[in-house]
N, C-alpha and C positions, 0 to 999 in steps of 0.2 A: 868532900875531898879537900886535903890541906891548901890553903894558898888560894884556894876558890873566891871571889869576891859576893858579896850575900846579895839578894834578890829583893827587892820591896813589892811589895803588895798593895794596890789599893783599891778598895771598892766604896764605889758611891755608895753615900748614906740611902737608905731602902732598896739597897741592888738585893742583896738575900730575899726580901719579901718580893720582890719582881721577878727573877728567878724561879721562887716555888710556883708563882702565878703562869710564868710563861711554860714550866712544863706539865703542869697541868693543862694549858689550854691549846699547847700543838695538836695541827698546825694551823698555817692562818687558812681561811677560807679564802676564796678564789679572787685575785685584782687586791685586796683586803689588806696588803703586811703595812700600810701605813695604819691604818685604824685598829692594826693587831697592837703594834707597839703604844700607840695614844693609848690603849685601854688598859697596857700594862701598868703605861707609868700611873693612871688616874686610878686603877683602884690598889697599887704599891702605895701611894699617896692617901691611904683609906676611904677614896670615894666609890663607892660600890652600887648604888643606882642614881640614877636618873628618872623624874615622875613615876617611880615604880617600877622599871623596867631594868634589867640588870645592867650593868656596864661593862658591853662586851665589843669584840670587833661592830659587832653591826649600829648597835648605836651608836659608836664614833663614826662609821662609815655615813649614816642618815644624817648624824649634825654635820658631819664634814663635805655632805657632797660629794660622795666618793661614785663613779659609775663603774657598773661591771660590765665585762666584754660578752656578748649575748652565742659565742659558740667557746666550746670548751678547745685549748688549743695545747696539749701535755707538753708538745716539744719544747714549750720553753721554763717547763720545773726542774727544779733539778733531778739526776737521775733516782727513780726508783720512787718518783711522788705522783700519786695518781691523781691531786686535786681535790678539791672539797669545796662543794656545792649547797653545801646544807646550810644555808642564810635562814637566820631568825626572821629577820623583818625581808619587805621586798625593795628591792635597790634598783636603781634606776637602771637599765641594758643601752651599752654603744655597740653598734656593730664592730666599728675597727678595736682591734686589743691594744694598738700600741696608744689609744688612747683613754686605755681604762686606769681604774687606781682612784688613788686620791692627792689633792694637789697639798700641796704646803701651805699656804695660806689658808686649806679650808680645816688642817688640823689644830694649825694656830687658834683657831674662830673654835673649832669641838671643843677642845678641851678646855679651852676657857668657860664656855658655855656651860658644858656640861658638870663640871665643876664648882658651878653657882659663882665663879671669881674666885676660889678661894685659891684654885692652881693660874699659875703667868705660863703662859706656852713663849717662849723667845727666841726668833729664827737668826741663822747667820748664813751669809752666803760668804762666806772665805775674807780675805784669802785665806787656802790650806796649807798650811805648810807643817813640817814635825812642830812646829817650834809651838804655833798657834793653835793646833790639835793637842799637845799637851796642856797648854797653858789654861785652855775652856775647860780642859779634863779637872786641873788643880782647881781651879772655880768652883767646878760644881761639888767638888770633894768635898771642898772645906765649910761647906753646908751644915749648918744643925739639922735639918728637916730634910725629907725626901725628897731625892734631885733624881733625874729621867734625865738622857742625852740619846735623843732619835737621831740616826743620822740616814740620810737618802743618798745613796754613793753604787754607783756602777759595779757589779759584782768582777766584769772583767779584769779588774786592777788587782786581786785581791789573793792572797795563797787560796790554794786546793785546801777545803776545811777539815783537813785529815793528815793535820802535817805530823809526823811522828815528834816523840821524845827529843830524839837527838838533833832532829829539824828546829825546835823550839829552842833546845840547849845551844844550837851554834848560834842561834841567831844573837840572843839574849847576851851569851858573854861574848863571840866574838865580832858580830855582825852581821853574822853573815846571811844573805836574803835568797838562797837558792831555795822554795821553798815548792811545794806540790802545785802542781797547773790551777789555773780557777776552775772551779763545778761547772759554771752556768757565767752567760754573760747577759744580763738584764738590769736595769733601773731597777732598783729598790730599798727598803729601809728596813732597818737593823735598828736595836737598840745597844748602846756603850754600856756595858756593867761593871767595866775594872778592869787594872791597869798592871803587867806586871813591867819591872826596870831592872834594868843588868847592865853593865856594864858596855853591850854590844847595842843596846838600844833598848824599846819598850815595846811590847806586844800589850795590843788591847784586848778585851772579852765582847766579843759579840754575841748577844741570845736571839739569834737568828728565827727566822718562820715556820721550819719545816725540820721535822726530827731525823731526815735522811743525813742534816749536813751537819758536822763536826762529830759531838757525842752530844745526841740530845738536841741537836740544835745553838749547843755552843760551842763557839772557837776560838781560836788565837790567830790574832792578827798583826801582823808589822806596823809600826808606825807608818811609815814610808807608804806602803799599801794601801792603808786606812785613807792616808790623807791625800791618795793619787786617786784612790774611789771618790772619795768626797768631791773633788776638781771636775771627775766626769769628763772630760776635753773632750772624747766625740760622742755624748748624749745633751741632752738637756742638762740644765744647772741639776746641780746637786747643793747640801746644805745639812749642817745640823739644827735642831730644834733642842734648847733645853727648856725643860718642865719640871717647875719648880712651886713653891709655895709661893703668895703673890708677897708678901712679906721678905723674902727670897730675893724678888728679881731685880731688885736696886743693886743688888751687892754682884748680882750676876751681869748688870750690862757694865756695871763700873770696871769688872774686871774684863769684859771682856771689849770694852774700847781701850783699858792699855794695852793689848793687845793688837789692834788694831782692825777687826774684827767688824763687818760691818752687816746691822742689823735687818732684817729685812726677807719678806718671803720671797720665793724663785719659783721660776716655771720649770717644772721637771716633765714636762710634757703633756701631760694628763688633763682633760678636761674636767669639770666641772658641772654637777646637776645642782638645779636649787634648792638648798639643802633641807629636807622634810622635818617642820618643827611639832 
């Protein structure tokens, strides 16, 4: 349309090869979406086993520590997701669910590990703000090598992942954030894929766990949104992870202390087993 103002585009370097990876491998297995995304970004990253063993959710859940909740509990999938049980290896079982998963520090420790060094997993507990949620976004963009940005953020903050067309178009040029209710309200992590910008603000791409929500598993998300999930205010911290080549992470903490960004893993609730090497 005449007089429109144009749209920028941007996708982190190895977001296409993490994409093909992530809809092939929906959805995550059960407790799992943090160790679902560590394995995207490590073998987006071209690391694809570990001693032999493929580099899937479950061997980032074994390096990380991850415990699964020992009864199945659907009410808190999103709608129309039955679960999935079907674990490679066997994982530790806590009875309580709200304290399954995996923690933040013990993906930091996976994917380094598993990695052999060659990937820096680097965590930030905030502050969130649009400003500072773009700013790590432009960091990691301007990467030669492949860059992953995990982030662990409260689904409750978040648009309904089904926002139409013209939901997307008001927002982008004019602002406006009236957008579809949330699916699900739980603790959990998503991976950043890219960024679009308009004049009314910037929606992010999230390649979400579960192929019920957006198309595929991926959606558009407000900034505002994004970085209110990130904050969490009544769950456990929240936080991003970027996962980068180790080569990488100098230029990643430099930018992201002018930022003012500070480094460091968070308790997102989740206990911790000790992790099976």
């Amino acid at each position: 349309m005449p007089g429109l103002a144009s749209l920028d585009t941007t996708l982190l370097p190895g977001a296409r090869a993490l994409l093909a990876l992530h809809a092939r491998e929906l959805p995550q297995r059960d407790d799992l979406c943090g160790a679902f995304c560590a394995s995207l970004a490590l073998r987006a990253a071209g690391i694809e086993r570990h001693d032999g063993e493929p580099m899937d959710q479950d061997a980032v859940a074994l390096a990380a520590g991850s415990v699964v909740s020992r009864y199945v509990d659907r009410s808190i999938l999103p709608h129309g997701e039955l679960g999935r049980r079907d674990y490679r290896a066997t994982l530790p079982l806590v009875d309580d669910g709200e304290l399954s998963g995996t923690t933040s520090a013990g993906l930091v420790e996976a994917v380094e590990e598993l990695s052999g060094a060659r990937l820096a997993a680097v965590p930030y507990t905030g502050p969130w703000t649009v400003q500072t949620l773009g700013g790590l976004f432009d960091v990691a963009a301007a990467l030669e090598h492949p860059a992953a940005v995990v982030a662990n953020i409260a689904t409750r903050h978040l648009w309904g992942s089904r926002a139409g067309l013209s939901e997307l178009l008001g927002y982008l040029y004019e602002g406006d954030e009236q957008g579809p209710r949330p699916d699900w309200d739980v603790g959990h992590f998503v991976c950043v894929a890219a960024r679009v910008r308009g004049p009314g603000g910037s929606l992010y791409a999230l390649a979400d766990t579960y192929p019920s929500l957006g198309s595929q598993g991926v959606h558009m998300q407000p900034q505002e949104r994004l970085a209110a999930a990130l904050r969490r205010p009544e769950k456990p911290s929240g936080g991003m992870i970027v996962i980068v080549s180790a080569g990488d992470a100098s230029a990643v903490r430099s930018g992201a202390d002018a930022l003012g960004l500070l480094e460091g893993a968070w308790d997102n609730g989740t206990v911790t087993a000790e992790p099976l090497r």
